[in-house]
LUMDREN-214419 format. One line per 5 residues: number of its first residue (from 1); for each residue x, y, z of N, C-alpha, C. Coordinates in pm, 1 decimal, always signed. Example, Ala and Ser with C-alpha at 12.3 -4.5 7.8 and 13.67 -1.06 7.14 Angstrom:
BEGIN
1) +1319.0/-569.0/+780.0/+1230.0/-450.0/+780.0/+1320.0/-330.0/+780.0 | +1285.0/-225.0/+708.0/+1367.0/-106.0/+714.0/+1290.0/+3.0/+787.0
END
This chain:
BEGIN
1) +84.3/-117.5/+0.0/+0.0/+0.0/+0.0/+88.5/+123.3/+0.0 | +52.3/+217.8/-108.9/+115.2/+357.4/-53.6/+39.6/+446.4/-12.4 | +82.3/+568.0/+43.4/-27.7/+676.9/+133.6/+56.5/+789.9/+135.8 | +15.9/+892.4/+72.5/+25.1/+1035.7/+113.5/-59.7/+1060.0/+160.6 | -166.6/+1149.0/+99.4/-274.1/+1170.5/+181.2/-380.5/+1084.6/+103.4
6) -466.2/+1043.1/+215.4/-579.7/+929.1/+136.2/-621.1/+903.6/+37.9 | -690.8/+1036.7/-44.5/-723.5/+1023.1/-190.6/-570.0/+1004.9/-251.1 | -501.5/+976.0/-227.3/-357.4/+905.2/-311.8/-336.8/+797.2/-282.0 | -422.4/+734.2/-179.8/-386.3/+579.4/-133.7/-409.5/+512.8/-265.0 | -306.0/+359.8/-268.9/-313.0/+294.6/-378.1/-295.3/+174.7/-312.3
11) -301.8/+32.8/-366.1/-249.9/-67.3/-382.1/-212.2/-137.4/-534.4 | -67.7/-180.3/-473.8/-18.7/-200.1/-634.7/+28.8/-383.3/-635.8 | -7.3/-457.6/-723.1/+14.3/-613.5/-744.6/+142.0/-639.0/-756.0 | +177.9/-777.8/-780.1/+313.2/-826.3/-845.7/+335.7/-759.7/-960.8 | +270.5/-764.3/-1077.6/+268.3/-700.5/-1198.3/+245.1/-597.0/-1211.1
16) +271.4/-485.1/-1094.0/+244.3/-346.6/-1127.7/+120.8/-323.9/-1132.9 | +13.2/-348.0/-1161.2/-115.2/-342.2/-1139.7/-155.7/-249.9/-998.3 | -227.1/-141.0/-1025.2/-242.7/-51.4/-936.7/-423.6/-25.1/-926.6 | -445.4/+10.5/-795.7/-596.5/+11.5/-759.9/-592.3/+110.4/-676.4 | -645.6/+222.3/-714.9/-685.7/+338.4/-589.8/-771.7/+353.3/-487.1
21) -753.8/+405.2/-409.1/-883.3/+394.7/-303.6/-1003.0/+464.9/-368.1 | -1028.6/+578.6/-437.6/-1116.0/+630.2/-503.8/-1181.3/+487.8/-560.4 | -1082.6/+396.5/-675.2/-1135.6/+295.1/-756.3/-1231.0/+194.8/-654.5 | -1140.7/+170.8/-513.1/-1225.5/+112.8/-445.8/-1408.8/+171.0/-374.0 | -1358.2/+270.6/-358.1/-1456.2/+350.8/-322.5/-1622.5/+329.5/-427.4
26) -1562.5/+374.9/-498.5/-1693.2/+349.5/-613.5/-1705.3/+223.6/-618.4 | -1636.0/+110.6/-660.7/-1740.3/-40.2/-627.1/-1798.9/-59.0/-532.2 | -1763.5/-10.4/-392.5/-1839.5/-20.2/-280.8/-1895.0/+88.7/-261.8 | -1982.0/+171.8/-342.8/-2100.0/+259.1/-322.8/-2210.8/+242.5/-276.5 | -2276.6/+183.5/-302.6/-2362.9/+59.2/-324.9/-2393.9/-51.7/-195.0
31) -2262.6/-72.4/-149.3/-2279.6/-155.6/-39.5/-2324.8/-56.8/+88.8 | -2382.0/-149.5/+170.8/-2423.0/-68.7/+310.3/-2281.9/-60.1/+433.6 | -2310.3/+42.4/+502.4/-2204.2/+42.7/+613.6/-2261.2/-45.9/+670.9 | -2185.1/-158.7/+803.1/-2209.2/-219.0/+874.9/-2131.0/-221.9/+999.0 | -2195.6/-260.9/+1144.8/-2107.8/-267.1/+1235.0/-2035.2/-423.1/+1217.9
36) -1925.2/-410.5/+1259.4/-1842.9/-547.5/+1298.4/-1807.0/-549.0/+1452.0 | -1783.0/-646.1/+1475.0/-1751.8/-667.7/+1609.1/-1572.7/-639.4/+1667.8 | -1526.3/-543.2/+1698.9/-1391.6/-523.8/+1706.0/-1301.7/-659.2/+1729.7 | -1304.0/-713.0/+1812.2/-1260.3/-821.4/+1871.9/-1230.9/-949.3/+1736.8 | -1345.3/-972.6/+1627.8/-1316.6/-1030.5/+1513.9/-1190.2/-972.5/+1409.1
41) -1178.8/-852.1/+1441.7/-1077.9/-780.2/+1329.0/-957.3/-840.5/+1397.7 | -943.3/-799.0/+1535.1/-783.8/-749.7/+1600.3/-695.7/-873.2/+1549.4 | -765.9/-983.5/+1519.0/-588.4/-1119.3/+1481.3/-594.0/-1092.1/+1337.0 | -637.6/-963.1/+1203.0/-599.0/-964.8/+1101.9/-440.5/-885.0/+1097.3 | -407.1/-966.4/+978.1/-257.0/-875.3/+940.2/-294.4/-726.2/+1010.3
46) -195.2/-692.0/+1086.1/-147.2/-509.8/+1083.6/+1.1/-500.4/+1020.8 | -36.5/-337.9/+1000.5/+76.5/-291.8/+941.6/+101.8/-160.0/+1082.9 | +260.6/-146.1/+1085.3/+282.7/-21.9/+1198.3/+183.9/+54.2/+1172.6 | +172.8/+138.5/+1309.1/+85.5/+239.1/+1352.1/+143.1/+370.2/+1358.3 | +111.4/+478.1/+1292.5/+196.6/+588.1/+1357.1/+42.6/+627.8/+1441.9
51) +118.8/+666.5/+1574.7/+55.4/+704.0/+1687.8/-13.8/+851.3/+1675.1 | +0.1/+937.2/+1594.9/-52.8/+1088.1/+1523.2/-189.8/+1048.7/+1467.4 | -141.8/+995.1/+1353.5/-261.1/+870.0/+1267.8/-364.2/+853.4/+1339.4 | -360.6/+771.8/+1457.2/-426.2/+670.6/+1501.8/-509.1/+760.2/+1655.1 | -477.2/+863.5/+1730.3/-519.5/+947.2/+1772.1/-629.5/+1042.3/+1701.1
56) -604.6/+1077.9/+1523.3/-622.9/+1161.5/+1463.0/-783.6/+1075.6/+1381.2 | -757.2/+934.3/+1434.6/-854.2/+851.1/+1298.5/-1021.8/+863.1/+1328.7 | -1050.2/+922.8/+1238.5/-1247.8/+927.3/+1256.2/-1318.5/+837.1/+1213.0 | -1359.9/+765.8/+1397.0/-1425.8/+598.3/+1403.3/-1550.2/+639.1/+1301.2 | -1600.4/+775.9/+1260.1/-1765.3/+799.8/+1228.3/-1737.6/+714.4/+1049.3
61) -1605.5/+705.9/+1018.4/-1585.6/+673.5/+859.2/-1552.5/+531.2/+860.7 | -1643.8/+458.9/+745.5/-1637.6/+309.4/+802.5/-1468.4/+251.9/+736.0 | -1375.3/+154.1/+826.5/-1338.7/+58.4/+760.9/-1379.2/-2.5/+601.6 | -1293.1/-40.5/+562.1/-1295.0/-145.9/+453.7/-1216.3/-306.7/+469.3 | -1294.1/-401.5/+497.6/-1294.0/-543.8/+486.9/-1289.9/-622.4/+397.7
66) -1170.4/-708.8/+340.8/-1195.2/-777.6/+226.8/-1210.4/-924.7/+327.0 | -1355.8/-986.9/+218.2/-1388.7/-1100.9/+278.4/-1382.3/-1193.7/+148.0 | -1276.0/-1272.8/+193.2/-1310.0/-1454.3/+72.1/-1356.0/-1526.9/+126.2 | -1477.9/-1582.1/+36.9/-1512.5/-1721.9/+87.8/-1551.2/-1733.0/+163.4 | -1664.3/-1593.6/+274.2/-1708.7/-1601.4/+387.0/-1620.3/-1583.6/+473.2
71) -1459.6/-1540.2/+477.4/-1416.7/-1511.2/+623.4/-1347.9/-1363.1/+567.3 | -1302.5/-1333.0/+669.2/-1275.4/-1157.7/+679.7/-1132.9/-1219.1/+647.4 | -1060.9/-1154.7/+572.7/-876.7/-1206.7/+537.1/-870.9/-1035.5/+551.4 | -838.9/-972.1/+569.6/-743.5/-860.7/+566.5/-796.5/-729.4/+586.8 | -765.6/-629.5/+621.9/-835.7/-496.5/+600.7/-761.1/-409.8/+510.1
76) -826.4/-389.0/+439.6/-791.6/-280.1/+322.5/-769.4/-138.3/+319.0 | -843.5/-61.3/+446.1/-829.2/+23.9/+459.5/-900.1/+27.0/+629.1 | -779.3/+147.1/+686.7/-871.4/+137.0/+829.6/-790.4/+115.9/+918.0 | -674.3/+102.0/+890.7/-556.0/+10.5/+987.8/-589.9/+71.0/+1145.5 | -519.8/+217.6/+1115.8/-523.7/+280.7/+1231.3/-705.3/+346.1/+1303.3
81) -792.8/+349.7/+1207.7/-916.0/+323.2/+1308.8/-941.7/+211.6/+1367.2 | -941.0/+58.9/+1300.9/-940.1/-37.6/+1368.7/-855.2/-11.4/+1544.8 | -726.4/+44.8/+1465.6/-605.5/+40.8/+1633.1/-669.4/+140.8/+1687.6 | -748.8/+239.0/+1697.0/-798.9/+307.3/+1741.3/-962.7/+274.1/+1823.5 | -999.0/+201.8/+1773.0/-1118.7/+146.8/+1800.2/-1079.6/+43.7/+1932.7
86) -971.4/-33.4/+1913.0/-924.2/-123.0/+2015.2/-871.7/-68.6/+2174.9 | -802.7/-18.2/+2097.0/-743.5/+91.0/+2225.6/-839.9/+142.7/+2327.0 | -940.6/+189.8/+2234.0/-1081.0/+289.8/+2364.1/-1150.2/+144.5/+2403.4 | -1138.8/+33.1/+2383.2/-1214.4/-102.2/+2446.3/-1351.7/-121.1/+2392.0 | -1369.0/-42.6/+2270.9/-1503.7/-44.7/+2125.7/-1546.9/-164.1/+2117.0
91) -1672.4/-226.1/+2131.4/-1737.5/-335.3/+2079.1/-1762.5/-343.3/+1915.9 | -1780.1/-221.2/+1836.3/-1813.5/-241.9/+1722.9/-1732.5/-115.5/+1669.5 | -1717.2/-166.1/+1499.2/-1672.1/-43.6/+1406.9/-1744.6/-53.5/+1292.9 | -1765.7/+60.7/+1251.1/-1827.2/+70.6/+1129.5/-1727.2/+45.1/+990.0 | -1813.6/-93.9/+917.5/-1709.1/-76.1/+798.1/-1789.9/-116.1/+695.1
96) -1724.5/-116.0/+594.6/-1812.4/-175.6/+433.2/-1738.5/-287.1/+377.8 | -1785.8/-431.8/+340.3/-1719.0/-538.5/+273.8/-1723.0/-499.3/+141.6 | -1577.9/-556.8/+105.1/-1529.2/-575.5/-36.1/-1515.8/-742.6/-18.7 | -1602.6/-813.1/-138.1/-1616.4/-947.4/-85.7/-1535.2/-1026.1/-220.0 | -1455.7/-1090.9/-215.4/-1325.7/-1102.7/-380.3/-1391.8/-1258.2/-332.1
101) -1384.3/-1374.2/-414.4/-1392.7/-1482.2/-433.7/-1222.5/-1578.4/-493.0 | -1236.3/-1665.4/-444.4/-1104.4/-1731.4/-506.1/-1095.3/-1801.2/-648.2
END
């Protein structure tokens, strides 16, 4: 993932293949926000936290969840609200599934 400021967030593949958060944004228009249960996220991959970030992160904007195959594999976006959500002892966060199939 790279990040300047958000609307520049990207993710880029093996092959160079690049996906913006905007790009993500618009497929998941459509989908509804939902609460999740904090406690289900916390054993996904993290990436470091900067502690500014994560003080600074607004729980009111949902997460993004990629789910295969019925289980949650990774968060896509959200790192530091998730760590933020944990920290205050949050039962739920608001996020939107991106659901990829294998």
């Amino acid at each position: 993932m790279k990040v300047g400021d958000w609307q520049k967030t990207y993710w880029e593949d093996e092959s160079g293949n690049r996906t913006a958060i905007q790009d993500v944004l618009d497929e998941l228009r459509s989908e509804p926000v939902i609460t999740l249960e904090v406690r289900k996220l916390s054993g996904l991959a993290a990436v470091p936290i900067d502690l500014d970030r994560k003080e600074n992160a607004d729980l009111s904007c949902p997460i993004i969840v990629i789910e295969k195959d019925g289980q949650f594999e990774s968060i896509l976006d959200g790192h530091h609200r998730l760590q933020k959500a944990l920290d205050e002892d949050r039962s739920y966060i608001l996020a939107k599934v991106k659901r990829e199939n294998q």
